[in-house]
MMTF fields as JSON, N, C-alpha, C and O atoms, coordinates in Angstrom:
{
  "mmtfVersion": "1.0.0",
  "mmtfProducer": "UNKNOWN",
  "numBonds": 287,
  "numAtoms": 288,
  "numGroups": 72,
  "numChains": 1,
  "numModels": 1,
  "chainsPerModel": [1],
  "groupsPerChain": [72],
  "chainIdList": ["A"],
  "bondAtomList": [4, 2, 8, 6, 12, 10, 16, 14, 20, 18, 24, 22, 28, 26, 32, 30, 36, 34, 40, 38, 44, 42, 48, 46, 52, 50, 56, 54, 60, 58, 64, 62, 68, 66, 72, 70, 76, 74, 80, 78, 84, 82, 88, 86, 92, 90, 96, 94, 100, 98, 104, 102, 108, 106, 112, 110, 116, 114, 120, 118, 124, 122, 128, 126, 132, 130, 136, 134, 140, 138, 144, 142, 148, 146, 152, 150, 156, 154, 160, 158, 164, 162, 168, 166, 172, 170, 176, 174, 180, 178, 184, 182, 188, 186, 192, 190, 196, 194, 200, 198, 204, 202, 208, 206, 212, 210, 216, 214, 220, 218, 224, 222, 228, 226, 232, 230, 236, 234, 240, 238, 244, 242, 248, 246, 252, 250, 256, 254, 260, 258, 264, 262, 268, 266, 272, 270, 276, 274, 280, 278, 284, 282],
  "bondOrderList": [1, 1, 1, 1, 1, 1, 1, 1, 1, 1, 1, 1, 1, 1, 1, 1, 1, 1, 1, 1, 1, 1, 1, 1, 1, 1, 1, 1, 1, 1, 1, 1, 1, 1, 1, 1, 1, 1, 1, 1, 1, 1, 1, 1, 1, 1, 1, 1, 1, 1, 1, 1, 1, 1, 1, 1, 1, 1, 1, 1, 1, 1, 1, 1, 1, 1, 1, 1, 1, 1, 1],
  "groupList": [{"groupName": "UNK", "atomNameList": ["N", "CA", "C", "O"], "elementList": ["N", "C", "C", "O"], "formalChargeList": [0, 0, 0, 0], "bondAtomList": [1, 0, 2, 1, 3, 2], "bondOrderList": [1, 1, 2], "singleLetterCode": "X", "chemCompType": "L-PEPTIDE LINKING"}],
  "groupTypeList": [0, 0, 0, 0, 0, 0, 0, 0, 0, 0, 0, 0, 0, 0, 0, 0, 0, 0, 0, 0, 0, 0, 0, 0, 0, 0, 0, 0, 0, 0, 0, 0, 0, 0, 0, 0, 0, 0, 0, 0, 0, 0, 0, 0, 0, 0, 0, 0, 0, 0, 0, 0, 0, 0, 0, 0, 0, 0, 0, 0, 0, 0, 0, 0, 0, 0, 0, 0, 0, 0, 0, 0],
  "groupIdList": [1, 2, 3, 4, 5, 6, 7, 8, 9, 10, 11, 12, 13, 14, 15, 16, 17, 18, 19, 20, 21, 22, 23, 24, 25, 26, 27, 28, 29, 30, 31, 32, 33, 34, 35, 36, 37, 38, 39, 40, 41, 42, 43, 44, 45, 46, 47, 48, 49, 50, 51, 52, 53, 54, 55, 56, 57, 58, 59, 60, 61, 62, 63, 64, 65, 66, 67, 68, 69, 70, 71, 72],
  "secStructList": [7, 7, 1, 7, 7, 7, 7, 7, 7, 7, 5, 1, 7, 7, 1, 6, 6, 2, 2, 2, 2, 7, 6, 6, 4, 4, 4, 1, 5, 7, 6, 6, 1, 6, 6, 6, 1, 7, 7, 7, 6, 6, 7, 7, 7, 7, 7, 7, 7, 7, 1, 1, 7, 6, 6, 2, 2, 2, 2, 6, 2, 2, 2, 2, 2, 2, 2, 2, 2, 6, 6, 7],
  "xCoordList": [0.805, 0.0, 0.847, 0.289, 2.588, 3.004, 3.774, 4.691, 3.198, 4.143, 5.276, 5.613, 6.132, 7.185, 7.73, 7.326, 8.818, 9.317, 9.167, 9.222, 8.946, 8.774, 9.322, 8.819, 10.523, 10.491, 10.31, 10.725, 9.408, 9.075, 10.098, 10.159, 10.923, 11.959, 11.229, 10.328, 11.699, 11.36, 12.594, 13.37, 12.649, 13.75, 13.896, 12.838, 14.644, 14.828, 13.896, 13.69, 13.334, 12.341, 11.202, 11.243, 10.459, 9.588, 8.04, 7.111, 7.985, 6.726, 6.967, 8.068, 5.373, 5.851, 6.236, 6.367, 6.325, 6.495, 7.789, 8.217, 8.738, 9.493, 11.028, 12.099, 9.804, 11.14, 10.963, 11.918, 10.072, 10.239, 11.034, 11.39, 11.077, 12.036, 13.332, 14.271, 13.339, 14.872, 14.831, 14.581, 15.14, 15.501, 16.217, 15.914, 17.395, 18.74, 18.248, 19.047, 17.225, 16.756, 16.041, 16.728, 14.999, 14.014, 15.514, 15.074, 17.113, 17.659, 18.379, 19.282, 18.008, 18.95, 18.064, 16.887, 18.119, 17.268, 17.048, 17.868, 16.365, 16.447, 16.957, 16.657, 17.82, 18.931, 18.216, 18.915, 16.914, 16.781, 16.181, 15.991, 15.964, 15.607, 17.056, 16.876, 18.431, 19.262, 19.235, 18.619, 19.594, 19.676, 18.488, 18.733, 17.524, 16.575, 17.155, 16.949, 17.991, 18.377, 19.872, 20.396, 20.686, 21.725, 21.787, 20.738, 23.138, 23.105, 23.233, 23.551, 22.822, 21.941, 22.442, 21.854, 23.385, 23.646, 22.727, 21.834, 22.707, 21.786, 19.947, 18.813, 20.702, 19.317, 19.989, 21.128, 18.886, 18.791, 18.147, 17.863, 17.854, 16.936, 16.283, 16.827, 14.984, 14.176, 13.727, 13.116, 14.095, 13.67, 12.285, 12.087, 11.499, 9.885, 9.502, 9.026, 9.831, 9.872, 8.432, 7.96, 7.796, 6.693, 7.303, 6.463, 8.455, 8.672, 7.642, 7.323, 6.94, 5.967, 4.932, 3.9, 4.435, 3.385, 3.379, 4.029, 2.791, 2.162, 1.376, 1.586, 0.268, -0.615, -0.23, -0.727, 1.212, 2.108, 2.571, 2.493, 3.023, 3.849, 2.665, 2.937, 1.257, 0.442, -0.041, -0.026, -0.602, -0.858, 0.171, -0.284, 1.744, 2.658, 3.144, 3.382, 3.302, 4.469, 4.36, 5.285, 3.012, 3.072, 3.221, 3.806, 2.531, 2.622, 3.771, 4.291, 4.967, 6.427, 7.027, 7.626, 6.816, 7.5, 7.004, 7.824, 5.509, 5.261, 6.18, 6.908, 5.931, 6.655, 8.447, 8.998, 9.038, 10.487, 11.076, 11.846, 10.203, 10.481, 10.907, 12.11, 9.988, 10.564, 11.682, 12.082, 12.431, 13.931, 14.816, 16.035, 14.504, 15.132, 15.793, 16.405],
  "yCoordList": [-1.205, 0.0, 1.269, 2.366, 1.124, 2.376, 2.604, 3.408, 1.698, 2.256, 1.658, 1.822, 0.544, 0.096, -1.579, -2.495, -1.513, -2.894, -3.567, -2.95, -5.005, -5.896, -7.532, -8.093, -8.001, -9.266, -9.985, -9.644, -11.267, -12.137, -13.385, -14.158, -13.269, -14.409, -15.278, -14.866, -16.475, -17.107, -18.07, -18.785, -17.995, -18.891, -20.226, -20.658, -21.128, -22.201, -23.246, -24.399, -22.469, -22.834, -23.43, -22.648, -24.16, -24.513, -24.718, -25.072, -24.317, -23.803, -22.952, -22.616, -22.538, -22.16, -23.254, -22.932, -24.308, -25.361, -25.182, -24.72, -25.553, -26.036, -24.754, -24.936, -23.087, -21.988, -22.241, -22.465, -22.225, -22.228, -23.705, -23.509, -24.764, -25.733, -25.486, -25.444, -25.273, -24.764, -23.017, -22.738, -22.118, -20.948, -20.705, -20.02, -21.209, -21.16, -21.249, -20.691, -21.733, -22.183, -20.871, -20.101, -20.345, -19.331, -17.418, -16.329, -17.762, -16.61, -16.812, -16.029, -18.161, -18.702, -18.314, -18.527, -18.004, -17.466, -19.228, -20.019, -19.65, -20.718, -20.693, -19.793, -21.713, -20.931, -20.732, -20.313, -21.029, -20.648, -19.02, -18.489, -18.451, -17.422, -16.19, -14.982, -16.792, -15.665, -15.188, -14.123, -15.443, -15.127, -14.013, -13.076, -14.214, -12.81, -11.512, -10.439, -11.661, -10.495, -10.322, -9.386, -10.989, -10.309, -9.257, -8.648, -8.356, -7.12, -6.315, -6.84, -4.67, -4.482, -2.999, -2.438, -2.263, -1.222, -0.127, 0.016, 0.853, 1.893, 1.075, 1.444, 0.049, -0.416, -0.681, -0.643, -0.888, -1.101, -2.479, -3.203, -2.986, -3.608, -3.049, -2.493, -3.51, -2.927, -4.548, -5.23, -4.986, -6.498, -6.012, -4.99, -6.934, -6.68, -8.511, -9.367, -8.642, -10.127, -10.428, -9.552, -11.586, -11.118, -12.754, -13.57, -12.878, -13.784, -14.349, -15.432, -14.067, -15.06, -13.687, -14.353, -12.328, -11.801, -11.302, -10.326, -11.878, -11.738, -10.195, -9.304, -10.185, -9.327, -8.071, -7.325, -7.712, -6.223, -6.083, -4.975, -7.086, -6.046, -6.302, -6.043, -6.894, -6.482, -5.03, -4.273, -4.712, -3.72, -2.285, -1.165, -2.557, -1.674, -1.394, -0.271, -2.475, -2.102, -1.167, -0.421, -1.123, 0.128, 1.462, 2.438, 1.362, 3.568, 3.421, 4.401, 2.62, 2.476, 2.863, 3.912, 2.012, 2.674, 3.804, 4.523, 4.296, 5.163, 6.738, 7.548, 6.706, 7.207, 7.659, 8.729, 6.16, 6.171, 6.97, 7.87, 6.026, 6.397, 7.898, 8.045, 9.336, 10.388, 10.695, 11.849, 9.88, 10.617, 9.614, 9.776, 8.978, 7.988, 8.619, 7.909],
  "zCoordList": [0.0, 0.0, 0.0, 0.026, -0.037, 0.532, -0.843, -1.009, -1.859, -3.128, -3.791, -4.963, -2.411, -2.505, -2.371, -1.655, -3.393, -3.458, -2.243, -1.179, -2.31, -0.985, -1.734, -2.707, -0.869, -1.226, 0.301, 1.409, -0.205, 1.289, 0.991, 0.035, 2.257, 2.552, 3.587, 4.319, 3.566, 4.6, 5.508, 4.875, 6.853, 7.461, 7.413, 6.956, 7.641, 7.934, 8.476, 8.098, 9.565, 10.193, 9.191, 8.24, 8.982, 8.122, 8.578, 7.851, 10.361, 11.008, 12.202, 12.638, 12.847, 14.092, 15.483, 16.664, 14.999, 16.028, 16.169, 17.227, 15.009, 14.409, 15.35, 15.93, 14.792, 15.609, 16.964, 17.708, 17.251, 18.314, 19.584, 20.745, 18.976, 19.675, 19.397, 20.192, 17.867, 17.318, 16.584, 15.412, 17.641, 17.097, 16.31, 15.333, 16.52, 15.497, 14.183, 13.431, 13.545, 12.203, 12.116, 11.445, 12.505, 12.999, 12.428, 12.058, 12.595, 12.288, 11.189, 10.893, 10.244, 9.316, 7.882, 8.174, 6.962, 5.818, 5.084, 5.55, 4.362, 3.286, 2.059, 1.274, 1.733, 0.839, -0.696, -1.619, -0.888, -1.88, -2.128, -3.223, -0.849, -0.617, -0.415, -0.569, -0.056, 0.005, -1.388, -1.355, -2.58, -3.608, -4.087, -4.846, -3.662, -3.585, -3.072, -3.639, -1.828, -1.272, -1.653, -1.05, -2.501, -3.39, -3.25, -3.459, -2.785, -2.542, -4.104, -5.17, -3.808, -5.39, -5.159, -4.234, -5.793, -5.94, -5.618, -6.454, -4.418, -4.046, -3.015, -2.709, -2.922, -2.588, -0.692, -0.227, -0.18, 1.196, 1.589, 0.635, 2.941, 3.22, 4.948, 5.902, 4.702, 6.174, 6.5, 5.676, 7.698, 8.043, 8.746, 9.403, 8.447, 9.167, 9.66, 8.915, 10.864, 11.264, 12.016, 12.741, 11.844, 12.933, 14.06, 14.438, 14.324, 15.395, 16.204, 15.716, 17.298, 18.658, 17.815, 17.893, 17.093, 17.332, 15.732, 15.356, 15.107, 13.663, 13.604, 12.781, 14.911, 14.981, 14.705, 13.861, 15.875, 16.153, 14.685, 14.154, 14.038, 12.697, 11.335, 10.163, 11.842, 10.994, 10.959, 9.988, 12.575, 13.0, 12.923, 13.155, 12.528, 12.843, 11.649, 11.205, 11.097, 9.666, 8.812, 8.489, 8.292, 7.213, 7.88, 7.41, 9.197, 9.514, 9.851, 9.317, 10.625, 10.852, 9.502, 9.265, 8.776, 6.836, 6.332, 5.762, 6.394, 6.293, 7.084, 6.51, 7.952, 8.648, 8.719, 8.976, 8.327, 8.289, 6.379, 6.044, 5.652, 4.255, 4.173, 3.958, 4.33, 3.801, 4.652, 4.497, 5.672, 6.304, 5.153, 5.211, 4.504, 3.756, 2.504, 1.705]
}
């Protein structure tokens, strides 16, 4: 809704069962997903994780980007 590029990665982890017994997987990307985030001349990245609360960075993410984008 805010106009801007978005790629969805996903971790290691392959549920929420799964991060949560094994975190370590939960901070590891899937390797077919690093290659998406190839670093890219003039470009950035903003991580938007929803770890144990889906709800907060449903509820948060866009006015947070909204917000951050024009100091950008």
């Amino acid at each position: 809704s805010l106009g801007i590029a978005a790629v969805r990665v996903r971790s290691d982890a392959p549920d929420r069962r799964t991060y949560l017994l094994r975190p370590d997987l939960g901070r590891r990307l899937r390797a077919e997903d690093r290659a998406a985030l190839a670093p890219r001349p003039g470009c950035f990245a903003i991580v938007l994780a929803d770890g144990l609360c889906a709800t907060g960075v449903r509820a948060h993410a866009a006015p947070l980007l909204a917000a951050l984008l024009p100091d950008l």
